[in-house]
N, C-alpha and C positions, 0 to 999 in steps of 0.2 A: 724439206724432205723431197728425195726424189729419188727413182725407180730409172737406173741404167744398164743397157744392155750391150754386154762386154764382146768385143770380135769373137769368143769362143763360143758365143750361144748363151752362156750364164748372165742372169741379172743381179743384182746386189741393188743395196736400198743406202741410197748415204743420207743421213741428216746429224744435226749438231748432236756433241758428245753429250749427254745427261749425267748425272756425278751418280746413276745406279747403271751404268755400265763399266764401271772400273771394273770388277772383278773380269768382265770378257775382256777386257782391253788387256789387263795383267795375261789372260791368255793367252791372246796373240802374240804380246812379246815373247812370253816364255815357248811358243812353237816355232819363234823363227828360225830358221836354217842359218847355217854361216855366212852363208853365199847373199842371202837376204838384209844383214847387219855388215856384210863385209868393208862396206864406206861409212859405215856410221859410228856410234861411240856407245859401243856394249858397255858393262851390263844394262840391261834392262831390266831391272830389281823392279819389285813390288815398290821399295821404298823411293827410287828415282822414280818412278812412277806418279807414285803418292805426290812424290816432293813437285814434278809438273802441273800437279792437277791440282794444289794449293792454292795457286794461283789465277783460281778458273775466271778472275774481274779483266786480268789482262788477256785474257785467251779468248780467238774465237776457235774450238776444236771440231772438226768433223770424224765422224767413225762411218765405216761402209760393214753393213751387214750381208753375208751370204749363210743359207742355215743355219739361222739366228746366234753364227759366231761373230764376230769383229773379222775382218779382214783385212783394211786398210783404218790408218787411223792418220789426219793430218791437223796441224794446228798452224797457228799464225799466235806470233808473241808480241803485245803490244808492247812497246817500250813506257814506262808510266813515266819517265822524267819528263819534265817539259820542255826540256831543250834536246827530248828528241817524239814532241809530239807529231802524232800522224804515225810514225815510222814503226819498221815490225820486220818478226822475221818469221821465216816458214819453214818447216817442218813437215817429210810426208815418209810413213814408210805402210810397207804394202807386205803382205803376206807371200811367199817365194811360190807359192801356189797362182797369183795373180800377177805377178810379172809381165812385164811385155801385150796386156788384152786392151789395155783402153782405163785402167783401175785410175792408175795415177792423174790422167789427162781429164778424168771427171772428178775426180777429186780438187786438181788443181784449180779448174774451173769453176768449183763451187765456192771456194775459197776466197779467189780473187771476186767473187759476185757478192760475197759477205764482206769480204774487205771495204769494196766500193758504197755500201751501203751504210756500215758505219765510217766512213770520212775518212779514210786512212791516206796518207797520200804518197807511202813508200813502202814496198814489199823487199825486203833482202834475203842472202841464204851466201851459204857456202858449202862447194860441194870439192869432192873430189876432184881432182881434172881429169882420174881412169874412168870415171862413170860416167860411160859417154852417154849412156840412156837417159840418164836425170838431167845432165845438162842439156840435150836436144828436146827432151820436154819443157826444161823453162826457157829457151831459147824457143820453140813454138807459141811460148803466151807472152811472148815481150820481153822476156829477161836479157838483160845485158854483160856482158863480162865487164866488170869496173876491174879488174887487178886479182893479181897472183898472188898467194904468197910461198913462197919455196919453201920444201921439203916441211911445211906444216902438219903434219899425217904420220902418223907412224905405221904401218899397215900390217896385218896379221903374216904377211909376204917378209916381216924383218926389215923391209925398206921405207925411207921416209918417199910421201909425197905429194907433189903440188896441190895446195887446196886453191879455188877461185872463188873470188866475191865477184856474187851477181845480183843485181838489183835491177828492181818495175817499176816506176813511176805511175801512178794509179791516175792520170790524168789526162 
């Protein structure tokens, strides 16, 4: 658990997700903005929700609190097969209220400090290649561009586009 204080003056509280914070987490999806989801993969159903949090052996999830709502929520997905032990991928999205303050950048960093401590030895993701913010944030903790893939996206714009695979070696 830990108390960060955001470029705006605001502090928020992050520590791991607990399974009696689903109904605030279900809230924050349901207030995000378009602009907030706009590179991600809407809906955010209660039940896609659910169907994440099923799985809480393979997850480590963090939630960041400001007035005891959810505002950022991120996780890391262990892969359970063995022939892809170690390896995982990540997940972060942030309330359109919190954008651009520092929300993501302690998030991510607490992440990767959980990751490291249970053994993990590869963090992966794929992002949009418009979102330049997300990518300059995992490009600031070591992430790599490993490859493109073309027109994999289909975007709210009616255009498809570039998604890239980035990956951290935890070592």
């Amino acid at each position: 658990m830990s108390v960060v204080l955001l470029k705006d003056g605001r502090t928020v509280l992050i520590r791991e997700f607990r399974t009696e914070d689903k109904e605030k987490l279900i809230e924050m999806y349901e207030s995000l903005s378009n602009e907030a989801v706009r590179w991600g993969l809407p809906p955010y159903t209660r039940e896609r929700i659910e169907s994440w949090l099923s799985n809480l052996q393979n997850l480590i999830a963090i939630v960041a609190f400001y007035d005891d709502k959810i505002v950022g929520h991120a996780q890391i997905y262990r892969f359970p097969h063995p022939r892809r032990k170690g390896t995982s991928d990540v997940a972060i999205y942030l309330h359109q209220d919190f954008h651009n303050i520092g929300l993501g950048t302690a998030m991510l960093a607490k992440l990767i400090e959980l990751a490291k401590k249970e053994g993990l030895h590869r963090i992966g993701l794929t992002v949009i290649a418009d979102n330049k913010p997300a990518i300059h944030l995992y490009q600031k903790f070591g992430f790599k561009i490993e490859g493109a893939m073309k027109d994999a996206y289909f975007g709210e714009d009616g255009k498809y586009h570039d998604e890239l695979v980035m990956g951290l070696i935890l070592e």
